[in-house]
C-alpha positions in Angstrom: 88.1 -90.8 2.6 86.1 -87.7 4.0 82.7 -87.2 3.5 82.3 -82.8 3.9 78.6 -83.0 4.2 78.6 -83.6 7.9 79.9 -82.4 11.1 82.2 -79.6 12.3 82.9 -77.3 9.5 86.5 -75.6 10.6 87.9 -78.7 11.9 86.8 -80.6 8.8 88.6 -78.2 6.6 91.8 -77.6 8.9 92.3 -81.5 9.1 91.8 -82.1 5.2 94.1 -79.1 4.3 97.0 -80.3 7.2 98.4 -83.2 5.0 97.6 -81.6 1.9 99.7 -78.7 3.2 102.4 -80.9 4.1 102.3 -82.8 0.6 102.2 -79.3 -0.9 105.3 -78.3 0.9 107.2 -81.7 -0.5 106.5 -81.0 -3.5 107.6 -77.9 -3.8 110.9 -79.3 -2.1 111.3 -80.8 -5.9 112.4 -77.2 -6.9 113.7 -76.0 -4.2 116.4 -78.8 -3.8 117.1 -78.6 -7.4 117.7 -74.8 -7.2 119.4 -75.0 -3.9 121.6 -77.8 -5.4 122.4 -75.8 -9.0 122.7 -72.6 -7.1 125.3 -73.4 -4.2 127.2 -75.9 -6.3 126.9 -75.1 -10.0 126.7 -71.2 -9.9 123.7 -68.6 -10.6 124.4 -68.8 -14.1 123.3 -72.4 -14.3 120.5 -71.3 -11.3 119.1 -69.0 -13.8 119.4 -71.4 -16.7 116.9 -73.9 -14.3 114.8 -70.7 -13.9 114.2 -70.3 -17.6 113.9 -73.7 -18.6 111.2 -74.5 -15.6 109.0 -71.8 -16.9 108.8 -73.0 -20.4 108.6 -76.4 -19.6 105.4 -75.4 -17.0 104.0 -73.5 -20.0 103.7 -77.0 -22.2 102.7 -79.2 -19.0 100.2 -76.4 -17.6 96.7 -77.4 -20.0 96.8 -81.0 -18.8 97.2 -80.2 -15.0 94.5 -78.0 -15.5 92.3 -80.6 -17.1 93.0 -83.4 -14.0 92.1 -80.1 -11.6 88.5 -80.0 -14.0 88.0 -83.7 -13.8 88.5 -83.8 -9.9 85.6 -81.2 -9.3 83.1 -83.6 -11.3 84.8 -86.3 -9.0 84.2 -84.7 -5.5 80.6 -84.1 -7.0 79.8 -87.4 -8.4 81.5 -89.2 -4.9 79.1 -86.4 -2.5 75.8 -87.6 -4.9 77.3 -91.2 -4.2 76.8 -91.3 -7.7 79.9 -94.3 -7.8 79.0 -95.2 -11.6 79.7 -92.1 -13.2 82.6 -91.4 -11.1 84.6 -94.3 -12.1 83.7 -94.0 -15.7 84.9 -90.1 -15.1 88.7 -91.7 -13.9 88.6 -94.1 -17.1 88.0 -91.3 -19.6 90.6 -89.1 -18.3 93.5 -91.4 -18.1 92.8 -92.2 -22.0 92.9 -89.0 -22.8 95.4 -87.5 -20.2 97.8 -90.5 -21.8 97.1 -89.5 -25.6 97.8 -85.1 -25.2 100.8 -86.5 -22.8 102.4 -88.2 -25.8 101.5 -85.1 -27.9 103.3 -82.6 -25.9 106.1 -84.3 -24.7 107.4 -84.8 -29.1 106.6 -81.2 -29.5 108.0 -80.3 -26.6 111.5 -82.2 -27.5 111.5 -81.0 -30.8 111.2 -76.9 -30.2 112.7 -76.9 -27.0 115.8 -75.0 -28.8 112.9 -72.3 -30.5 111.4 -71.6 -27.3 114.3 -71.4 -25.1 115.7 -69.0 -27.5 112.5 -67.4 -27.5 112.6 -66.0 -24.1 115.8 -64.0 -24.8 117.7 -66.2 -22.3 121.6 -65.1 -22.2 124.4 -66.4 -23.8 125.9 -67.8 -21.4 122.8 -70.0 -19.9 121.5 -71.1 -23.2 122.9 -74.3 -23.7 122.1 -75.5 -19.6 118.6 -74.4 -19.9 118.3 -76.7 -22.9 119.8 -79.7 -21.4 117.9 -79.4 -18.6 114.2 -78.7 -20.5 114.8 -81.6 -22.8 115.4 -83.9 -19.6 112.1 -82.5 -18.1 110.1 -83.2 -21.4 111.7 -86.5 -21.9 109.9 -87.4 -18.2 106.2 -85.1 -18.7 104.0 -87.9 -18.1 104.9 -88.9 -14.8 104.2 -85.5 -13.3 100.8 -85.4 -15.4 99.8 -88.9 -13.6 101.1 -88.2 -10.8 99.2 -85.1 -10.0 96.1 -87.1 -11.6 95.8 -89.3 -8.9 96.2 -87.4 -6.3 93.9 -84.7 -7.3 91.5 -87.6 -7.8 92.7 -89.0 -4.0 91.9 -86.1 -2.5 88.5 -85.4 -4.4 86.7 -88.0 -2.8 88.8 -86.4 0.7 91.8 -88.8 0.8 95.0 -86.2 1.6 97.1 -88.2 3.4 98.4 -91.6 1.2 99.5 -88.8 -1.5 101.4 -87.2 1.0 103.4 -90.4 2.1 104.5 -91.3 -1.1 105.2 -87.7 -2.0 107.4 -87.6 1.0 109.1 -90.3 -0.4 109.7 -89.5 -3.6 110.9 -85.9 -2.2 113.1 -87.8 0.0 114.2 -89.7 -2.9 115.3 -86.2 -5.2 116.8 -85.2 -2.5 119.5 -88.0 -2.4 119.6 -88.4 -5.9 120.9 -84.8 -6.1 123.1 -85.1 -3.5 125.0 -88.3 -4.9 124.9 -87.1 -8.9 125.8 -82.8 -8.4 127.5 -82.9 -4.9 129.5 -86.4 -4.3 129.8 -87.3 -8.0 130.4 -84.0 -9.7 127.7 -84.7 -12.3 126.2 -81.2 -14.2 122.5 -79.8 -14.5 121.8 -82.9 -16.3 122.0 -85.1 -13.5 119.4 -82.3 -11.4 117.0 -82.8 -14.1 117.6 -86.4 -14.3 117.0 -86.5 -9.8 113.6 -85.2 -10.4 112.5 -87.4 -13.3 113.5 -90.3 -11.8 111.8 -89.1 -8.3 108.7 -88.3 -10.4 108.4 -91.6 -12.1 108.9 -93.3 -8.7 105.9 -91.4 -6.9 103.6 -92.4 -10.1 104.3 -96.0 -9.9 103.7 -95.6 -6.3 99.9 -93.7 -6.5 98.8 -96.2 -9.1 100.0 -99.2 -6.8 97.8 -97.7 -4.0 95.1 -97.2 -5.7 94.5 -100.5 -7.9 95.0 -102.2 -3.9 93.3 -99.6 -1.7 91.0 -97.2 -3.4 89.1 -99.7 -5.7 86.4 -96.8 -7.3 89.4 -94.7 -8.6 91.3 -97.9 -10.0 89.5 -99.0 -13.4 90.3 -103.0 -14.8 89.0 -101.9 -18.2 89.5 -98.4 -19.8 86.2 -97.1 -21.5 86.1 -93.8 -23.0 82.6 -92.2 -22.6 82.3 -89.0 -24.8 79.6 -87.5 -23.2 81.8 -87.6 -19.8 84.7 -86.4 -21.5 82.5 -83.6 -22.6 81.7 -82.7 -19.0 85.4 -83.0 -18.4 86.7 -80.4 -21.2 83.7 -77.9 -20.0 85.2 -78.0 -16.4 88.4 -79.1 -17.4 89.1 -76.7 -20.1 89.0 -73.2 -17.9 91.0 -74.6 -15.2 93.5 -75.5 -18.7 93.4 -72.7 -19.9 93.9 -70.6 -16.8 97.0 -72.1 -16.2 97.8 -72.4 -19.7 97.3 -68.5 -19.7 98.8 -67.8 -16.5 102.1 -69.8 -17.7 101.7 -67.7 -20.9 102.5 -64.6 -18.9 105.4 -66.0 -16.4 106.5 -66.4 -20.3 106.4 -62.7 -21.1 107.4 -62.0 -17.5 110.3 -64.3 -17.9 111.3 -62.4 -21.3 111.2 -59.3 -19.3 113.1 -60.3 -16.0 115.9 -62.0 -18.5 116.4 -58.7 -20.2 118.3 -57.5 -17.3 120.7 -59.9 -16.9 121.8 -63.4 -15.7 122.1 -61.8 -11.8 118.5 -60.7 -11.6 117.2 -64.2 -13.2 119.1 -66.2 -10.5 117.7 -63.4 -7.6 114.4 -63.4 -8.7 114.5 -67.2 -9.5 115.3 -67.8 -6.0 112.7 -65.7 -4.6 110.2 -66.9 -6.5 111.1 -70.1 -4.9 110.4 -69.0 -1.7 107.5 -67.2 -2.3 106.0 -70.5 -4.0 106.8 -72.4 -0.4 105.2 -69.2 1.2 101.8 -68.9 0.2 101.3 -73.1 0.0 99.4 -72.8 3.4 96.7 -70.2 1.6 97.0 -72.3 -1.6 96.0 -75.2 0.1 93.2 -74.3 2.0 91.8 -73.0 -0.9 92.3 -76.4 -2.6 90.7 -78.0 0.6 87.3 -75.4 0.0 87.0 -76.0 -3.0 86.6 -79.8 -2.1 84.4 -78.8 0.8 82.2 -76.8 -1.6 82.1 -79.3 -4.4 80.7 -82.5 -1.6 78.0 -79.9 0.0 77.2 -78.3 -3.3 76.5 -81.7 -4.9 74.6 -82.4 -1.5 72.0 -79.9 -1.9 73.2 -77.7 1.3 74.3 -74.7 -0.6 74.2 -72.8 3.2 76.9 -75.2 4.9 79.3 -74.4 1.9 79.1 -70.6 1.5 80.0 -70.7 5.7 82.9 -73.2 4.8 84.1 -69.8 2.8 83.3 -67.7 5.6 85.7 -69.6 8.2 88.6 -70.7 5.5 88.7 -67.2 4.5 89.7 -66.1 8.2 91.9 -68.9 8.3 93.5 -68.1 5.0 94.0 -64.3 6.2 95.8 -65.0 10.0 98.0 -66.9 8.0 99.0 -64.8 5.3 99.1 -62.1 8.3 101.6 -64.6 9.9 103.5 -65.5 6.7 104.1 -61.9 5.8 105.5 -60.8 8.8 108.2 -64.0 9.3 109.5 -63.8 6.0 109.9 -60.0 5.5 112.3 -60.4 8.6 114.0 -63.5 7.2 114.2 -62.9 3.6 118.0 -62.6 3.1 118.7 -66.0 5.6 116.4 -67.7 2.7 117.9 -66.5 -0.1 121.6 -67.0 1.3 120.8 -70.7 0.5 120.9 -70.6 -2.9 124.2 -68.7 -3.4 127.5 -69.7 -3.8 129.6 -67.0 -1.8 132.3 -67.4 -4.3 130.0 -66.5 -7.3 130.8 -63.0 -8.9 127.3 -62.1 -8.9 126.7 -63.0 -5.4 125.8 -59.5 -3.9 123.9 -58.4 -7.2 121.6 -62.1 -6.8 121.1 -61.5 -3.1 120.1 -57.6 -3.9 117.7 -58.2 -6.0 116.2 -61.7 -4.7 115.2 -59.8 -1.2 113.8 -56.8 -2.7 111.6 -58.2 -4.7 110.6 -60.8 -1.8 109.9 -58.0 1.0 107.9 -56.3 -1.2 105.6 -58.8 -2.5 105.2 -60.6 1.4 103.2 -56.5 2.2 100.4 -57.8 -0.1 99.2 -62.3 1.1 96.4 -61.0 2.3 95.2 -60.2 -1.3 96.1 -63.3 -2.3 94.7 -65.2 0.2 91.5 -62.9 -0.5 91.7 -63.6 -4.2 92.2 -67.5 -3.9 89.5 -68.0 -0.9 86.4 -67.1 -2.9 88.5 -68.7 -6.3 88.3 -72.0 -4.4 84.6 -71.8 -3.2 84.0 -70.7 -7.3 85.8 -73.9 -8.5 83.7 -76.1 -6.0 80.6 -74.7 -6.8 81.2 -75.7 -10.2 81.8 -72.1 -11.7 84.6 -73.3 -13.7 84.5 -70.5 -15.7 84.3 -67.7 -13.7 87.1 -69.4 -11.4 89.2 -69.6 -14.2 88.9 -65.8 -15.4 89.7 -63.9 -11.7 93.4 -65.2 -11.7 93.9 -65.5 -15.2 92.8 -61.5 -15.3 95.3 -61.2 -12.4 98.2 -62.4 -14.7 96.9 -59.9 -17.4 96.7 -57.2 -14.9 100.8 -58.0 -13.9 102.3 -58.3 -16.8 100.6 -55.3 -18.2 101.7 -53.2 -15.2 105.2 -54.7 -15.0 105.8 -53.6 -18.3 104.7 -50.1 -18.1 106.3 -50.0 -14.6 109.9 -50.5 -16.3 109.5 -48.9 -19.6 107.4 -45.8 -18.6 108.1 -45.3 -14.7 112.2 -46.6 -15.7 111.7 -49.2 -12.5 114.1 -51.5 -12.2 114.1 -55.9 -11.7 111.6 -54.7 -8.8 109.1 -53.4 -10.9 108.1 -57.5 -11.5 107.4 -57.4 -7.3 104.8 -54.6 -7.1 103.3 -55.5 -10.3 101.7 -58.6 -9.0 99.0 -57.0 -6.3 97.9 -54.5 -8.9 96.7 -57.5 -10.1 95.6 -59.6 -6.9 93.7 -55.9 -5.2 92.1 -55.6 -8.2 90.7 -59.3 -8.9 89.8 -59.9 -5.4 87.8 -57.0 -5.3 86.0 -58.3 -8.4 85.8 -61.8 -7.2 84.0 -60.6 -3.9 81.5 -58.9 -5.9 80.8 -61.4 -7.7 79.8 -63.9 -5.0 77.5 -61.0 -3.3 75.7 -60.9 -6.5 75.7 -64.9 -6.2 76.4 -64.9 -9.6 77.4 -68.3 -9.4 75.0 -70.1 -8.3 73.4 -73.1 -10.7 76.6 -74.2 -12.0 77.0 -77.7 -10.0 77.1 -80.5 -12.2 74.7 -83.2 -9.9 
């Protein structure tokens, strides 16, 4: 555990963020292997059908994510006010409730997974894969759900590094599992699906092990559910939801729109987008990591120490985006050569449009790492609200321009690259703003 309220602010941040970084980069690994996998040895049809299916399925999983990201805000407060009552009654009521929507979404999920598939105007020729594959991924939604409970509740009270052990094994773990089932044995998309769930499930039995034996506040014996706790959970809870939930909503539309032009610029941009999640983890993290910081001080009383936590992550967050940028603009088609098969028809087309739409959106990390600086200090500070509304009107602000960019300006599949900063230069500007006009001040919970 980490307590923020003391000591060297840069290095305290830096060290938190390191093995979240790391953990980060495992877990993206989940999709990457699986795409790598499906792409070099299944085709970019059945790349693409992963593509489609992962978006709708992040849509139905995205409100209760959101709600564990709420909860662990009134965690990192309650643990910097030592307040150790509430804080385990905070973990009891959201596993009950966490448990109860999981069991909700995962039957409605199975049953319309057909509608919505179909829905997004996915091809022909992907429709059946992308089905298989969804179903798979709802069967197994809890897992991710607990999984990313715990450690959001780990690293809360500023314990990073026992989620990224068992998430490198569990990574570890998919890895192999795809290997044996798609390359050695043969198996289909099913099997990919099948890796990850089984990976999942693993890495959730594993977080709840470690903390019923090591982390004794965050492991409850009895489960109690406190309504006027799970009220303070949905009011911080419910923005981070419904952010997500909104920002999933438009990777929908955006989805609908990239699969109009065909199965070769799903697979491109697909792949891309895979590389441009694993990009931009270092900026994602650190802002993660402040808004930790921010929540311990804030709680504290020492509103000063966290507003210069902002100042220092935020140059850290820019050198790196700086650093990010210029790498991968160089290296863009090496990446993207990974997850084609050579022999694919499509090959050239996939490659074409995966690296233009990755050189052009690389130009613009510093806005994001502008954008998602002062969101993480906003989320700390307990402006749930406000933290919620910057990247959700960042979403807005993309799909709105990457449909006008292809049916007004006729743009091609690379209209969906230069939408997105439109919509992070215009938020961050906002967001900056709105934290010189201190706007957010008053909103801690303690």
């Amino acid at each position: 555990m980490n307590d923020f309220t003391s000591g060297n602010i840069g290095k305290s941040i830096m060290m938190f963020a390191i093995p979240m970084l790391i953990g980060a980069l495992f877990q993206q690994l989940y999709g990457i292997v699986d795409a790598i996998v499906v792409g070099r040895f299944l085709g970019g049809g059945a790349l693409a059908a992963v593509g489609v299916s992962m978006t709708a399925f992040n849509f139905l999983i995205a409100a209760l994510i959101g709600l564990t990201t709420g909860a662990s805000v009134i965690i990192s407060q309650y643990f910097g006010a030592k307040q150790q009552d509430k804080l385990e009654l905070a973990v009891s009521t959201s596993i009950i409730f966490l448990a109860a929507f999981s069991v909700i979404i995962t039957v409605l999920g199975l049953v319309f997974t057909p509608a919505i598939i179909r829905m997004l105007n996915a091809p022909a020729d992907i429709f059946n894969d992308a089905v298989i594959y969804m179903r798979i991924q709802m069967a197994g939604l809890a897992f991710p759900v607990f999984y990313n409970m715990y450690t959001a509740y780990l690293r809360a009270i500023g314990n990073a590094r026992s989620p990224l052990y068992i998430l490198i094994f569990s990574t570890s773990l998919n890895m192999v599992l795809n290997i044996i089932f798609v390359v050695l044995l043969g198996w289909g998309i099913a099997a990919v699906s099948v890796g990850t769930v089984i990976s999942q499930a693993v890495a959730t039995i594993l977080c709840y092990g470690y903390t019923r034996w090591k982390v004794p506040m965050l492991h409850v014996a009895k489960l109690i559910f406190d309504k006027r706790l799970f009220g303070q959970i949905i009011k911080y809870g419910m923005p981070a939801a419904i952010q997500l939930s909104l920002v999933s909503l438009a990777a929908l539309t955006i989805t609908r729109l990239i699969n109009s032009f065909g199965t070769a610029a799903i697979a491109g941009i697909t792949a891309a987008t895979r590389i441009d999640s694993m990009a931009i983890l270092g900026v994602s993290t650190l802002s993660m990591a402040l808004a930790t910081f921010v929540g311990q001080n804030m709680g504290a009383g020492q509103e000063e120490r966290a507003r210069q936590g902002l100042k220092i992550t935020l140059i850290y967050m820019l050198l790196l985006a700086v650093v990010i940028s210029v790498i991968l603009f160089f290296t863009a088609p090496w990446f993207l050569y990974m997850f084609i098969d050579q022999n694919d028809p499509n090959a050239y087309e996939i490659l074409r449009i995966g690296q233009s739409y990755l050189q052009i959106l690389v130009l613009f990390y510093c806005l994001f790492a502008t954008l998602f600086a002062f969101n993480g200090f906003f989320r700390g500070a307990g402006d749930a609200v406000i933290a919620m509304v910057f990247p959700v009107c960042s979403l807005t602000i993309r799909t709105v321009s990457a449909y006008m960019l292809v049916y007004f300006a006729n743009m091609g599949p690379e209209a969906l690259a230069w939408s997105i900063p439109i919509g992070w230069a215009t938020t961050s500007m906002a967001s900056w703003l709105y934290y010189k006009r201190r706007l957010w001040v008053g909103k801690v919970v303690v």
